[in-house]
C-alpha positions, 0 to 999 in steps of 0.5 A, a space after each residue: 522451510 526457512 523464513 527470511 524476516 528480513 525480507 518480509 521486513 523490508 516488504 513491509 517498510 515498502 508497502 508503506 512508502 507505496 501506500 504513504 505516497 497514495 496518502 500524500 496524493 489525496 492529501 493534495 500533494 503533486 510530487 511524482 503525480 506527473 508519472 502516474 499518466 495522462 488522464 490520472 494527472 488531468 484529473 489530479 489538477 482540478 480533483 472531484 471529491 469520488 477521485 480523492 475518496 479512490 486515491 484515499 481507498 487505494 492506499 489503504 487498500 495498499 496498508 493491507 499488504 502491510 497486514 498480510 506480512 505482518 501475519 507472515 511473521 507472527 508464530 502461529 499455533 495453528 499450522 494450517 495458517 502459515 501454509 495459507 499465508 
């Protein structure tokens, strides 16, 4: 089976735009806030400290992703872990 890198590559340069955005939403920031929806906006106006602990979660939550494409471009020894992955 052939490997893509550059996919797995880009996959995780997306992950961490994704989950950089979810930090950047704890840290207070409100650019592109607006599209996440109705109540999740109203809450990001005025947040309590438990949303920004989510929002924080979420994101690295999100870094995991990150982990797992980088698992898929390691050479593993062992074959069973490639065909988890």
């Amino acid at each position: 089976m052939v490997r893509n890198d550059w996919c797995i590559v880009l996959g995780m340069i997306w992950t961490i735009i994704f989950s950089g955005m979810s930090f950047y939403w704890a840290m207070g920031g409100m650019l592109g806030v607006r599209s996440l929806g109705g109540s999740i906006y109203q809450m990001s106006q005025n947040p309590s400290p438990s949303f920004v602990m989510i929002v924080w979660l979420t994101g690295v939550i999100k870094l995991l992703g990150f982990l797992f494409l980088l698992m898929l471009l390691v050479q593993w020894k062992k074959p069973i872990i490639p065909r988890i992955l």
